[in-house]
C-alpha positions in Angstrom: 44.1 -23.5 -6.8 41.7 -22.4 -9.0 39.3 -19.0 -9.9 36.1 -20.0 -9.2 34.4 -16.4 -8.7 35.0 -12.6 -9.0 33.2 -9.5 -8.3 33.8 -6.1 -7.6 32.0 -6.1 -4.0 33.2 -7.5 -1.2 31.1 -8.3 0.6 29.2 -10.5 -2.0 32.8 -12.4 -2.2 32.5 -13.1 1.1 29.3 -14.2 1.5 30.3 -16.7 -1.4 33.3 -17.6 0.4 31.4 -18.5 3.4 28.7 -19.8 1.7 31.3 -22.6 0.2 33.1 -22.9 3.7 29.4 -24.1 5.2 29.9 -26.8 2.2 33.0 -27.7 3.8 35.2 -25.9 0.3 38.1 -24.6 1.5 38.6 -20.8 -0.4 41.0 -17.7 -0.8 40.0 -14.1 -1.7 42.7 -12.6 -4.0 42.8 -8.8 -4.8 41.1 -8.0 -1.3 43.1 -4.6 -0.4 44.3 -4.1 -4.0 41.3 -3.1 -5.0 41.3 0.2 -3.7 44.4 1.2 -6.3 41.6 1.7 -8.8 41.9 2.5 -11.9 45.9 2.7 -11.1 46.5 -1.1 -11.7 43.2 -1.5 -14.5 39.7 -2.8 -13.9 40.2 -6.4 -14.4 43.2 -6.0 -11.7 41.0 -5.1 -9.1 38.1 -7.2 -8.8 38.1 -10.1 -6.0 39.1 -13.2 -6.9 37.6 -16.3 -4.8 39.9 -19.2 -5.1 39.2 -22.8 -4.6 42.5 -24.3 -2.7 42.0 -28.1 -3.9 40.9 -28.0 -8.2 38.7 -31.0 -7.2 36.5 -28.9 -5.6 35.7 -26.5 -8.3 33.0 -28.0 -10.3 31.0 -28.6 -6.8 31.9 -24.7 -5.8 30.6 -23.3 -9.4 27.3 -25.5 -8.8 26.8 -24.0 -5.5 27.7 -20.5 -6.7 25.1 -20.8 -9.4 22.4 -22.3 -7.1 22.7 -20.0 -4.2 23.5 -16.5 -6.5 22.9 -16.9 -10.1 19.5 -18.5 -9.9 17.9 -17.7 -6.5 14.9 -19.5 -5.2 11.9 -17.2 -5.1 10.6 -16.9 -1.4 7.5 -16.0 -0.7 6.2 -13.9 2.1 4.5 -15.7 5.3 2.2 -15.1 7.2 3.2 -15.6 11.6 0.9 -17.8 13.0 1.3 -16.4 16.7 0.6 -12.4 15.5 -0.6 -12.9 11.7 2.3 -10.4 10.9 3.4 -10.7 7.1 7.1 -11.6 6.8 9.5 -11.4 4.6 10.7 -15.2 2.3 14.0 -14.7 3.5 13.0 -15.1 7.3 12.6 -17.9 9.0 11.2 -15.7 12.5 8.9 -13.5 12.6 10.2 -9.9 12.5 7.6 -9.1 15.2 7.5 -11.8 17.7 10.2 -14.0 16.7 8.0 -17.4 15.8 9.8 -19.7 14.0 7.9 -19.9 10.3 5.8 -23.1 10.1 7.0 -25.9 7.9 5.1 -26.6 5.5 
């Protein structure tokens, strides 16, 4: 096993975890009730800790991490073809009438 990402919010450490399980990286969250000692055990002590089971893995998991997180793509906003309602980069329906965006 090996550290491949920590952060103080949980649910951001398990969006990674899942976002590695959907590229078939098998992960473990460490620290994932301590964390409510606080201060008690020390900052460092308390953050989540994703693990990568297999060390092979890593390199593939800190490339993903980087992609996904730490350099996100910027999305644009769309406009639905079906209502002409503005949406969101993120969204690949339209909030109002549920289109599918257009591929472009």
């Amino acid at each position: 096993m090996r550290l491949t990402y920590k952060h103080e919010n949980r649910g951001l450490v398990y969006s990674v975890k899942n976002i590695l399980a959907m590229h078939d990286i098998d992960c473990h969250i460490k620290n994932d009730f301590g964390n409510t000692m606080g201060a008690e055990f020390g900052i460092n002590n308390t953050l989540l800790e994703l693990w990568v089971t297999d060390d092979a893995d890593y390199n593939r998991a800190r490339e993903i991490i980087e992609q996904k997180l730490e350099e996100p793509k910027d999305q644009k906003t769309w406009v639905c073809q079906n209502c002409g309602e503005e949406n969101a980069g993120q969204f690949a329906l339209c909030w109002s009438c549920q289109t599918a965006v257009e591929e472009k």
